[in-house]
C-alpha positions as CSV (number, residue, x, y, z in Angstrom):
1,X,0.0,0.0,0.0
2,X,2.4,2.7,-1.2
3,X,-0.2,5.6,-0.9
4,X,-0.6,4.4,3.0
5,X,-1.5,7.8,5.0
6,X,-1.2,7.5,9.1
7,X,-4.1,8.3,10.3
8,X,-2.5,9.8,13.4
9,X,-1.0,12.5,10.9
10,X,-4.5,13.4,9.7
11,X,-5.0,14.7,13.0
12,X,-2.4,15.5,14.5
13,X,-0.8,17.6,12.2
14,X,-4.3,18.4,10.5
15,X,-5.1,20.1,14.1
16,X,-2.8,22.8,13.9
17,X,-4.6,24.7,11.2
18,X,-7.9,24.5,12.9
19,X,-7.4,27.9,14.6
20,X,-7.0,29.1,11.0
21,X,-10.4,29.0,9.9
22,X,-13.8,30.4,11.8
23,X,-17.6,29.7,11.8
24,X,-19.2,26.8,9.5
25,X,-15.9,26.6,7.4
26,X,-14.0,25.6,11.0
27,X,-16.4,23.3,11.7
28,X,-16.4,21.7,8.8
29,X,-13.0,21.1,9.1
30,X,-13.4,19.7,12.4
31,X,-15.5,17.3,11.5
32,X,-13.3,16.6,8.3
33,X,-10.4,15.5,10.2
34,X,-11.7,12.4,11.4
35,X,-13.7,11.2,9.0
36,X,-10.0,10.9,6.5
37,X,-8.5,9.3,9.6
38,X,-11.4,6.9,10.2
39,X,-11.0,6.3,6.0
40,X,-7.9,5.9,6.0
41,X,-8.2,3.1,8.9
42,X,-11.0,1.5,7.4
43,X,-9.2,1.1,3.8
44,X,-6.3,-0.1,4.7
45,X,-4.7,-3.7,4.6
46,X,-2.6,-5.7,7.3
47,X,0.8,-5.3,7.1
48,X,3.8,-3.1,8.4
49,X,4.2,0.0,7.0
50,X,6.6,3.6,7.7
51,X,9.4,2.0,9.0
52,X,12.6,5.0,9.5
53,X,15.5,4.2,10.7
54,X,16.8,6.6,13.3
55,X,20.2,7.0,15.1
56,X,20.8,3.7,13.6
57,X,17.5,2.2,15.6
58,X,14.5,1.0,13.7
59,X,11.5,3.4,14.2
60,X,7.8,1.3,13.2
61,X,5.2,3.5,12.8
62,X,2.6,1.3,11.0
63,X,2.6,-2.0,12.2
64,X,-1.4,-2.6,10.9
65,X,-2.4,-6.0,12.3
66,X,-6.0,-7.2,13.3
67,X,-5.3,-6.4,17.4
68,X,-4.2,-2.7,16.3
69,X,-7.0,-2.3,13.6
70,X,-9.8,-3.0,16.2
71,X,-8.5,-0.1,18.2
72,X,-7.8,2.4,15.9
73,X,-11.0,1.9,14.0
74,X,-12.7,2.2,17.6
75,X,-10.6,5.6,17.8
76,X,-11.1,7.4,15.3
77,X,-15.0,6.6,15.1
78,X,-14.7,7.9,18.5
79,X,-12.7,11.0,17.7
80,X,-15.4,11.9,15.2
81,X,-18.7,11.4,17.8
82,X,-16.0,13.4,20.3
83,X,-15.6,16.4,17.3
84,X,-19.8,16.7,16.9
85,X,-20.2,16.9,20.5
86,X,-17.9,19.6,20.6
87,X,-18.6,21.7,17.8
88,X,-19.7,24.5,20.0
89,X,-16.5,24.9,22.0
90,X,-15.3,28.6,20.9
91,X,-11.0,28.0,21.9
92,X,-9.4,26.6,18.9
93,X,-7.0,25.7,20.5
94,X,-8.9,23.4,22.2
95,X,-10.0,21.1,19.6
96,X,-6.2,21.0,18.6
97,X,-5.5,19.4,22.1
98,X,-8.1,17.1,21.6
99,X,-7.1,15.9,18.2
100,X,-3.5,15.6,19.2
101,X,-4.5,13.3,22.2
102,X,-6.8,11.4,19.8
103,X,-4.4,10.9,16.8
104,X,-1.6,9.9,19.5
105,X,-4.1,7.6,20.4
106,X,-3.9,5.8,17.0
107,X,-0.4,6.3,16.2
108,X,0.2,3.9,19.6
109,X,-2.2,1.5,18.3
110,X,0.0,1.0,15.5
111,X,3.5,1.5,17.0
112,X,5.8,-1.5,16.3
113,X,8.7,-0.3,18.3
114,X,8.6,1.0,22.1
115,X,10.5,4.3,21.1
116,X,7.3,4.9,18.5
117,X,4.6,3.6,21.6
118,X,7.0,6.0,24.1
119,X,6.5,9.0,21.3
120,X,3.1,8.9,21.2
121,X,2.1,8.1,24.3
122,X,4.3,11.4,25.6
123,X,2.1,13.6,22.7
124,X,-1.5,12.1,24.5
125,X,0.1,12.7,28.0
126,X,0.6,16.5,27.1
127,X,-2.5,17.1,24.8
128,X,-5.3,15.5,27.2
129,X,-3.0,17.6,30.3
130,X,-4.5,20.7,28.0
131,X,-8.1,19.4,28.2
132,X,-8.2,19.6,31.8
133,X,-6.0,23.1,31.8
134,X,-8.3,24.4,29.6
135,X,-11.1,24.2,32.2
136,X,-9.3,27.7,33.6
137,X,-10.0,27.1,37.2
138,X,-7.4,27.0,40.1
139,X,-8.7,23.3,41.0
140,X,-8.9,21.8,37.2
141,X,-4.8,23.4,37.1
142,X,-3.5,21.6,39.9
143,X,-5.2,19.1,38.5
144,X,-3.9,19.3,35.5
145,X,0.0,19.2,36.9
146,X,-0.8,16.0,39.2
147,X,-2.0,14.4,35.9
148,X,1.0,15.1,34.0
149,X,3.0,14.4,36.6
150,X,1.6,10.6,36.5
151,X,1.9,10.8,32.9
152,X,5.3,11.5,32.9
153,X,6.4,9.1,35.9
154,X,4.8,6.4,33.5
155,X,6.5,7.6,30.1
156,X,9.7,7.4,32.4
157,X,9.2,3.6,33.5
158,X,8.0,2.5,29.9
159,X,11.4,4.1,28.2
160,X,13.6,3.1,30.9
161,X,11.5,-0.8,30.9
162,X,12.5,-0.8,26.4
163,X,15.6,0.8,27.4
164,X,16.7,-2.5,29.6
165,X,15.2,-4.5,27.4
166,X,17.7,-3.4,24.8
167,X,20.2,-4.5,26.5
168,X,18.7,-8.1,27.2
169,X,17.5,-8.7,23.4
170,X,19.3,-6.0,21.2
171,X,15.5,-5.1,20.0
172,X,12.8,-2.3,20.8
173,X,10.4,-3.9,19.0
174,X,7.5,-3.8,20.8
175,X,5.4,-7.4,21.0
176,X,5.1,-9.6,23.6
177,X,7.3,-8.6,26.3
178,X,10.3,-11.4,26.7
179,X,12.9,-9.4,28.8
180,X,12.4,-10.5,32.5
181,X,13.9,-8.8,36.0
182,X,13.3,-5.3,36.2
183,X,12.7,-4.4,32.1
184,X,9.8,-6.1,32.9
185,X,8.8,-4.7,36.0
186,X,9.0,-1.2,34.6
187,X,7.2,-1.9,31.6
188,X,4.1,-3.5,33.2
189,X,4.1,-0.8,36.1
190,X,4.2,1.8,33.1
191,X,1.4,0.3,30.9
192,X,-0.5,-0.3,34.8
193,X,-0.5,3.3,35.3
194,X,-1.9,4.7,32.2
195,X,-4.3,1.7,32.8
196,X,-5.6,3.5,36.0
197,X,-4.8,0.1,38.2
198,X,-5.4,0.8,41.9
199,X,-2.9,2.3,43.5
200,X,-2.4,3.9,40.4
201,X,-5.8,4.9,39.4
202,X,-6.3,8.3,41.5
203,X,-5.0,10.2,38.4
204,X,-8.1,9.5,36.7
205,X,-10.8,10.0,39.2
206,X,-8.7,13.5,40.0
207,X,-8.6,14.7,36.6
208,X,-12.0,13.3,34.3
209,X,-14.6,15.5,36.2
210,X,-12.6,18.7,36.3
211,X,-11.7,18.5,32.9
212,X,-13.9,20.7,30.4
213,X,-17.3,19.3,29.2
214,X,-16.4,18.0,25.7
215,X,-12.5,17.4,27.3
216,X,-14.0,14.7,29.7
217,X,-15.5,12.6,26.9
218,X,-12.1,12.5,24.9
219,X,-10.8,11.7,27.9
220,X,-12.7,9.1,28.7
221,X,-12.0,7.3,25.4
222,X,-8.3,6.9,24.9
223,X,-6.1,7.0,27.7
224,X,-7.2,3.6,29.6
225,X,-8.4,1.6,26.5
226,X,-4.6,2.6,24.8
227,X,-2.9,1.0,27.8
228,X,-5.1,-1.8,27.9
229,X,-4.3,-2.4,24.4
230,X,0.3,-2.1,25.5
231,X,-0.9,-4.9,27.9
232,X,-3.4,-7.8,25.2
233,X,0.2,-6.6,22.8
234,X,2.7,-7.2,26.0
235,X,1.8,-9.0,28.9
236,X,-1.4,-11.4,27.2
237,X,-1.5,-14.5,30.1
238,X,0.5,-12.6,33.0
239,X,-1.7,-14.1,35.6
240,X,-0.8,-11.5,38.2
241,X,-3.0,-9.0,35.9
242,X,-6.2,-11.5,36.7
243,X,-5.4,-10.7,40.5
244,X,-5.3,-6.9,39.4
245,X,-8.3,-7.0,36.9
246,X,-10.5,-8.0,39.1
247,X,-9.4,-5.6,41.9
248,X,-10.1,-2.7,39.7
249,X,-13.8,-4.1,39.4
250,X,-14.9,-4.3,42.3
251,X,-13.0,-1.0,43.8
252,X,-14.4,1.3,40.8
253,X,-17.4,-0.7,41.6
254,X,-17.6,0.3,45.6
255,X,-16.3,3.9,44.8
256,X,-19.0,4.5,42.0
257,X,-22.0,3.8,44.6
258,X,-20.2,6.2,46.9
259,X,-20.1,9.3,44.7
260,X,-22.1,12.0,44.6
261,X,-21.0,13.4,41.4
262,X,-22.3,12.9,38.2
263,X,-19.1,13.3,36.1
264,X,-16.7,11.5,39.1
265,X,-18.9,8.4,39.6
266,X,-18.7,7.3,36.0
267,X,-14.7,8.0,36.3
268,X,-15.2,5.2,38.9
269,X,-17.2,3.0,37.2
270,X,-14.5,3.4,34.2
271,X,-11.8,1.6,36.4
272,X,-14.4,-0.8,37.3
273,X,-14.8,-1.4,33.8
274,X,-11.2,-1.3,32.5
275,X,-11.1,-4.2,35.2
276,X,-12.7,-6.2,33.2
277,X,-10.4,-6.0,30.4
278,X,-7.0,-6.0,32.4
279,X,-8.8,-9.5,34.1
280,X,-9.0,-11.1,30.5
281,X,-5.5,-10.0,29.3
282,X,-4.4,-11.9,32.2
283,X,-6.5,-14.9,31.4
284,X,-4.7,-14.4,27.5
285,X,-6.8,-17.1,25.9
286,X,-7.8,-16.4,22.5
287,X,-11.3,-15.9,23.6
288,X,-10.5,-13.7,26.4
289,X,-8.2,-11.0,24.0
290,X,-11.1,-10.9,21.8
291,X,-13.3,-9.9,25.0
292,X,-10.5,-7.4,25.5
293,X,-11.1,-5.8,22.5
294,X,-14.7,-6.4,22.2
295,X,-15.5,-4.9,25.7
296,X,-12.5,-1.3,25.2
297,X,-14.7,-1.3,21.8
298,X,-18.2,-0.8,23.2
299,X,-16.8,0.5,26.9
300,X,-15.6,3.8,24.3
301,X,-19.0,4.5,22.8
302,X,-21.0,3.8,25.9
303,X,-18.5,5.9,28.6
304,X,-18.0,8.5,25.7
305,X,-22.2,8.8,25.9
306,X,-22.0,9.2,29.5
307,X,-20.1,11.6,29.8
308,X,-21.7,13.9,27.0
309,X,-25.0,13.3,29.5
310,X,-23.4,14.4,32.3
311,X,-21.2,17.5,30.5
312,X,-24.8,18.6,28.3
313,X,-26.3,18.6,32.3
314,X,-23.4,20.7,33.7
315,X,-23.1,23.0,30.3
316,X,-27.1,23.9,30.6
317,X,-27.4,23.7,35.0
318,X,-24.0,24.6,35.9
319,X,-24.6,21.8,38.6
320,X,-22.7,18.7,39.1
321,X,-23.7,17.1,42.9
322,X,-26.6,14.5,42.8
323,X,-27.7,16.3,45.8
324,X,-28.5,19.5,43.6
325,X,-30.1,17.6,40.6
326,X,-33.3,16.3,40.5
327,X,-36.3,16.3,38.0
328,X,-34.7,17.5,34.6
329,X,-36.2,14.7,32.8
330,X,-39.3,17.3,31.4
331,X,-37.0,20.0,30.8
332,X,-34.1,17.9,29.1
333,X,-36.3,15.1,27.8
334,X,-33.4,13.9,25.2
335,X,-30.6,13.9,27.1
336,X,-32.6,11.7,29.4
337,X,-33.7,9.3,26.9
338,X,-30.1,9.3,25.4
339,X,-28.4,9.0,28.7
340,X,-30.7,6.0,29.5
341,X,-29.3,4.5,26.4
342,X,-25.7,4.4,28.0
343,X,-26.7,3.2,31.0
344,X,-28.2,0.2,29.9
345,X,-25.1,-0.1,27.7
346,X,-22.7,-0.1,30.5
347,X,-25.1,-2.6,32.3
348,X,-25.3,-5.0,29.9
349,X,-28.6,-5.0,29.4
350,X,-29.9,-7.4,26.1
351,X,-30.1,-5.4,23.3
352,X,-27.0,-3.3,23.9
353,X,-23.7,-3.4,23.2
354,X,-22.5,-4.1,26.9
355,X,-24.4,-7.6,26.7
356,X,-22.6,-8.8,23.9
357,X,-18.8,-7.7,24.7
358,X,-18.7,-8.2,28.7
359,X,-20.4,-11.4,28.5
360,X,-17.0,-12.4,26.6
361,X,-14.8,-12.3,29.0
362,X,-17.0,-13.6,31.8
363,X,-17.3,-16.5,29.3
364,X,-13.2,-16.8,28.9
365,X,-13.0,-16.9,33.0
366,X,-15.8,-19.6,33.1
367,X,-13.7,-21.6,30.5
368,X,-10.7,-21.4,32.7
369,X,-12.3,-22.1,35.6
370,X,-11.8,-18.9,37.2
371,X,-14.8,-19.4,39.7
372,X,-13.6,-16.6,41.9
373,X,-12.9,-14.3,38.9
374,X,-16.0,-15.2,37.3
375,X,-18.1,-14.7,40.6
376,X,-16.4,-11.3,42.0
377,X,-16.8,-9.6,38.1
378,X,-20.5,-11.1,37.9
379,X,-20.7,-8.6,41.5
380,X,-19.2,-5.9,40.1
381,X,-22.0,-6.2,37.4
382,X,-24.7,-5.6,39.3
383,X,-22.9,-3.0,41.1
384,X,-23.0,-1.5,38.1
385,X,-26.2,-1.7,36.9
386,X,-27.3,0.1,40.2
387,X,-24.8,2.9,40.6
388,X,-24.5,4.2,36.6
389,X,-27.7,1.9,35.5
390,X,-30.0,3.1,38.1
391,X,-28.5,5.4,40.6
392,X,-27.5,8.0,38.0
393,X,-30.4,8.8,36.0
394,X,-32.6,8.5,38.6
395,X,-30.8,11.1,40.9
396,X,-30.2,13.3,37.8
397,X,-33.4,13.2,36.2
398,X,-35.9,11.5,37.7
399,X,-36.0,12.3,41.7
400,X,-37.3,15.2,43.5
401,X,-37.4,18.4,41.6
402,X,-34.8,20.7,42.3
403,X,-36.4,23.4,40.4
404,X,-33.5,23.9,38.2
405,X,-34.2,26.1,34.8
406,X,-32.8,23.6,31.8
407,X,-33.4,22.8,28.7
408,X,-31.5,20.3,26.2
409,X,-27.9,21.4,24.9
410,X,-27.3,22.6,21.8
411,X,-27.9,20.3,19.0
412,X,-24.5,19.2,18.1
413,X,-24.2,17.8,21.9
414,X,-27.6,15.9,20.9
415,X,-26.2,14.5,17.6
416,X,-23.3,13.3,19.2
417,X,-24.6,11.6,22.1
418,X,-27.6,10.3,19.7
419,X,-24.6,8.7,17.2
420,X,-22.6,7.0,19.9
421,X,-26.6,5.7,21.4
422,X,-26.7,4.4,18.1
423,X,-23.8,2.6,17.9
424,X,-24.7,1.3,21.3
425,X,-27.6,-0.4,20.2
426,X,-26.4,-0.8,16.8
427,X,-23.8,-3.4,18.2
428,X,-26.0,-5.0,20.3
429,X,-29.0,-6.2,17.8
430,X,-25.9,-6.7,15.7
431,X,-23.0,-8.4,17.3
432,X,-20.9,-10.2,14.2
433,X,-20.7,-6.7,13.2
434,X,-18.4,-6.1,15.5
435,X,-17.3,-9.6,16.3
436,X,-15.9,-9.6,12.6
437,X,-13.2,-6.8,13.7
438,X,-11.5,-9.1,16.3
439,X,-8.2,-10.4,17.1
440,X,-9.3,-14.3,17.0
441,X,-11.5,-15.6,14.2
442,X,-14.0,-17.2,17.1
443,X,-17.6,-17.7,17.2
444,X,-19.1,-16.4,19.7
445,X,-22.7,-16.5,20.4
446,X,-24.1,-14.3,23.2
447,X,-28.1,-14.9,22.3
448,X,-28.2,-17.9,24.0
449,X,-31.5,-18.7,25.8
450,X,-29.7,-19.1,29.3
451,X,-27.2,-16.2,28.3
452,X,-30.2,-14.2,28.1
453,X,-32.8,-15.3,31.0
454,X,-29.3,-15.0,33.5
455,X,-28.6,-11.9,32.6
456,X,-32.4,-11.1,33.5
457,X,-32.6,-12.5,36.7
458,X,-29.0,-10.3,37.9
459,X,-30.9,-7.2,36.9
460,X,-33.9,-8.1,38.3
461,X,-32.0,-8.7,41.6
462,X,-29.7,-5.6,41.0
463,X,-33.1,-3.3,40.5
464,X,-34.4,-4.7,43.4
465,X,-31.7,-4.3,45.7
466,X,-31.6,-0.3,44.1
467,X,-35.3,0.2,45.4
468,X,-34.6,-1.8,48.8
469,X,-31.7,0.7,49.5
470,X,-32.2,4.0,47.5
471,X,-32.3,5.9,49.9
472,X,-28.7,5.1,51.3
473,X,-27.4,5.6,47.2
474,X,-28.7,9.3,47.3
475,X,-24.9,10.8,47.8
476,X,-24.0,12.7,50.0
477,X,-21.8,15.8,50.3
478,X,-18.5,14.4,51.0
479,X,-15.3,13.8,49.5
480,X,-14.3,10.0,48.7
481,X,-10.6,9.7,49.9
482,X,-8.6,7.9,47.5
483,X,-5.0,6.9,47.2
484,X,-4.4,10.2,46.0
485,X,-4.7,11.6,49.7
486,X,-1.2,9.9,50.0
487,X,0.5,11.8,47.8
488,X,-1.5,15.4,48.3
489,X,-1.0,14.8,52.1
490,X,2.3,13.4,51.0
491,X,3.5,16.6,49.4
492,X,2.7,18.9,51.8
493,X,4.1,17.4,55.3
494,X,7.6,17.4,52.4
495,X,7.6,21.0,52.4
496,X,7.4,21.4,55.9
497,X,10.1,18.5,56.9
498,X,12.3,20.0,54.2
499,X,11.8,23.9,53.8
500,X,14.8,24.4,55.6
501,X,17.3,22.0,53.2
502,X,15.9,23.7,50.2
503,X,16.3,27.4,51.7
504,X,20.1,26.2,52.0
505,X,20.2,24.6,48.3
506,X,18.4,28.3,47.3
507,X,21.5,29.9,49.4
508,X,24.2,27.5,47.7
509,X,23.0,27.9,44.0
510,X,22.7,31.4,44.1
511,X,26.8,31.7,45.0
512,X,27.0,29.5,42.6
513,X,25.3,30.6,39.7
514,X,27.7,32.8,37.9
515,X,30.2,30.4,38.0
516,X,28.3,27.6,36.5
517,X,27.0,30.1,34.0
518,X,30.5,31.5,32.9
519,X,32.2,28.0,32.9
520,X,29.1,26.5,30.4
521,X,30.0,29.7,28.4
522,X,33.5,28.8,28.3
523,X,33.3,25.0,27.6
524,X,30.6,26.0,25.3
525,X,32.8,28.1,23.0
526,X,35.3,24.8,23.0
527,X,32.8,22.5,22.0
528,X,31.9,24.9,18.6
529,X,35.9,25.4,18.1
530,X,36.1,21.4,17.7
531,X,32.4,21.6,15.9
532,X,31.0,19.2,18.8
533,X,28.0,21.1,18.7
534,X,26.0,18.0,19.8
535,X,28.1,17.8,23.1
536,X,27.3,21.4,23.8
537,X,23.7,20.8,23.1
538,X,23.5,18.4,25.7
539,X,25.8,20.3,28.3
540,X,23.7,23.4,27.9
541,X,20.9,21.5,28.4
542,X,21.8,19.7,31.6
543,X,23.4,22.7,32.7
544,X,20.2,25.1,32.4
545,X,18.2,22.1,34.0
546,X,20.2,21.9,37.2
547,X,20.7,25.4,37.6
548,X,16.7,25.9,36.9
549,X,15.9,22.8,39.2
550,X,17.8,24.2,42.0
551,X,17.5,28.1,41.8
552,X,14.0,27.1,41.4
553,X,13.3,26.2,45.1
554,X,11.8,29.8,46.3
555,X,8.6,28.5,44.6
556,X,8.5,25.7,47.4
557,X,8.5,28.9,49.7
558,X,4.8,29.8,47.5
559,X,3.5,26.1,48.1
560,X,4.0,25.3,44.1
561,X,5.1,22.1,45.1
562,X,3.2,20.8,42.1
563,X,5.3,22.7,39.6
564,X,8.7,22.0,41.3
565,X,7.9,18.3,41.1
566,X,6.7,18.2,37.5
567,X,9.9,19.9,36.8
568,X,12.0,17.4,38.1
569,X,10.1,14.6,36.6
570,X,10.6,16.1,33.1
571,X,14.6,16.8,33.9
572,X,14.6,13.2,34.7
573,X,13.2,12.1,31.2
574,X,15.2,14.6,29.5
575,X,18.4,12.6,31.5
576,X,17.0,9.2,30.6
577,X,16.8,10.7,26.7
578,X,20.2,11.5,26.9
579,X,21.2,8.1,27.8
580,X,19.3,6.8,25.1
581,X,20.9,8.8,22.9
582,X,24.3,8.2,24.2
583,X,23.8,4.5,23.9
């Protein structure tokens, strides 16, 4: 396929002249960008494709196989729905931030080398970091720099996890991980991270529901599913990841029915769900990586709907807390019919796509004998159905009138929602249509008669159990601590243990400054005499980092803890670039 055009390219570089055009003609464009990238997945054949070779290291940026073609098809449908819903978003470069994060999202789909996967995965880091800046409020920024900050300490562990793996195999090619000791560590604790695996999940419960309204719901269709897809490509069968999986499940699960708000509870329910998949790339059966696939393909449409609900509720009310909703169903009839829609997607009700991806993997544990797998997931199932099938729309829309003035979004937030409600149901009356995009040629049948009368009678007890205690699922106004309190707490008691040490380091570096500045000058001037510009690239840069890092520590004496941390974090990958670079 010589004409082969990454998809990732269309939007990524196609982006930056959004801010170029205005009105119709801009959204036009907008909506242009992903349907070339989502043609240009859907046309193209297996096979490997834009391979460079840099720095005498083989780059693969196309390696097109039916595991990658699943989610990239899934991401840039998803980046389209995503680009109606947030047609009416006014900052350009907003949009540009969003498309970055979601074309990064595809070019890691289709990395064949971990320096390609580290690449991308940096470029969605710092474009979905925007979509919670953007929100422009003091919480949604410090926000914003814990989330990088995760994001970074990941990228860190995945490049220094290929980087040791080098050394083992004499390859980054990025497949089923084969390096043991600590390359493999760091690589699975990497891919666990952007996976949102407890204790390592706090990033995304902290960041979703302060992100902006259309930000949340590309949020809420990339990050996770792209590092559940690193672990079916590197770690498929690790049975420690069953242990994990099912963890995630029933914690998102217990957290969900907890929260109070309606943007944070489905953030829950979204580790809940990703537990499901992380459980079946444990298990690593064919059957199990096709429920991986089948369940990040319909968890995307179905999360990406909930979260326009919830976003077209705050855009119109301004309101967020169960406890201050109430009753909108007159006033925002469609986004209640639409939102109802995703709920019974994510429940798995018959019908929907939820029913025939979930029922998968529960399927792959049953065939493996899993019992205690099979049993704690069917748990976190009904769990679900009562805190996003029930607990949400009824609290939101249905209970006692808070006297709220609404009325539906605009009607690009209604097409949106209404394509991806489509898609839900589309899959689920349809099920080889998605099926046929698998990893593993498998049939599958999910219409069984027992499949069917099962799954009723754990809904029926799941909806009965909601009415028996609804009135302890109301929310309250509280905050859920998390493992994030660790670090937050964390970070403060280490300015006030160490706010004497760095008032010394400030006292040190500023004696020393000139010096360090006049002897980079001087060694600097060698290095172009004897035309080793590269050296005096890198010596500049390490110099200006430490003297930054160091001079920097009056903003400790301000509480910016956040942005003295980030700092270092970044100096840290610029260090382990440098290694890279040298080796």
């Amino acid at each position: 396929m010589p004409n082969w055009i990454h998809p990732a390219a269309i939007l990524v570089l196609g982006s930056f002249l959004i801010p170029l055009f205005k009105g119709r003609v801009r959204q036009a464009y907008i909506l242009l960008l992903p349907i070339l990238a989502f043609l240009s997945v859907a046309t193209m054949d297996y096979g490997t494709y834009g391979v460079y070779n840099v720095l005498g290291l083989e780059m693969t940026f196309g390696r097109v196989d039916r595991l990658s073609y699943v989610f990239a098809f899934i991401f840039t449908l998803m980046a389209f729905i995503s680009g109606v819903y947030s047609l009416n978003q006014k900052e350009s470069w907003h949009h540009v931030a969003a498309y970055v994060y979601a074309g990064s999202a595809t070019g890691l789909a289709f990395a064949g080398d971990f320096l390609t996967l580290f690449l991308f995965a940096e470029f969605m880091a710092f474009g979905s970091m925007c979509l919670v800046l953007f929100r422009k409020t003091d919480e949604s920024t410090r926000a914003a720099y814990r989330y990088i900050l995760v994001h970074v300490f990941s990228g860190i562990c995945v490049l220094g996890g290929a980087m040791l793996q080098y050394q083992q195999t004499g390859s980054f090619a990025f497949d089923a991980v084969t390096a043991g000791g600590l390359a493999a560590v760091l690589l699975l604790i990497g891919f666990l991270t952007n996976a949102a695996v407890p204790p390592f999940s706090a990033w995304l419960t902290d960041a979703y529901p302060l992100a902006t309204i259309p930000g949340a719901v590309f949020m809420s269709s990339f990050t996770t599913k792209s590092a559940v897809y690193t672990l079916a490509r590197g770690f498929a069968g690790t049975d420690i990841l069953i242990v994990l999986g099912v963890i995630m499940a029933v914690y998102g699960t217990i957290y969900a029915l907890l929260e109070n708000d309606i943007r944070r509870l489905p953030a829950y329910s979204t580790i809940s769900q990703v537990g499901y998949m992380v459980t079946a790339v444990g298990i690593g059966t064919e059957l199990a990586i096709n429920g991986v696939a089948a369940h990040a393909f319909a968890h995307i449409l179905y999360k990406g709907l909930l979260f326009m609900g919830a976003g077209s509720v705050l855009y119109v009310t301004g309101r967020s807390k169960l406890t201050d909703l109430g009753g909108l169903y007159k006033s925002m009839p469609w986004t209640f019919i639409l939102y109802i829609v995703g709920g019974l997607a994510i429940s798995a009700v018959p019908l929907t796509s939820g029913f025939v991806s979930k029922s998968i993997i529960l399927s792959a544990a049953g065939e493996e004998h899993l019992m205690i797998a099979w049993v704690l997931l069917t748990l976190a199932s009904v769990g679900t159905f009562i805190h996003t099938g029930l607990k949400l729309p009824y609290y939101t829309f249905l209970s006692k009138d808070a006297g709220l003035q609404a009325q539906d979004p605009p009607k690009n937030m209604i097409v949106g929602m209404a394509l991806a409600a489509f898609m839900c149901i589309f899959i689920g009356v349809f099920p080889q249509a998605l099926y046929s995009l698998l990893p593993y040629a498998i049939e599958y049948h999910p219409y069984t008669a027992e499949h069917v009368v099962w799954t009723a009678e754990i809904l029926l007890f799941a909806g009965f159990a909601f009415m028996v205690f609804k009135k302890y699922l109301a929310g309250e106004r509280t905050i859920s601590l998390d493992t994030d309190w660790f670090y937050r707490r964390g970070a403060a008691m280490f300015m006030k243990l160490d706010y004497g040490l760095f008032a010394a380091v400030d006292d040190i570096v500023s004696n020393l400054y000139k010096p360090i500045l006049n002897g980079v000058k001087k060694f600097s001037a060698l290095c172009w005499a004897f035309d080793f510009k590269w050296v005096d690239g890198m010596v500049n840069g390490v110099a200006a980092l430490v003297v930054y890092v160091a001079g920097d520590a009056r903003r400790l004496q301000t509480g910016r803890l956040q942005q003295y941390a980030v700092t270092i974090l970044l100096g840290l990958l610029f260090l382990v670039n440098i290694i890279l670079f040298l080796a």
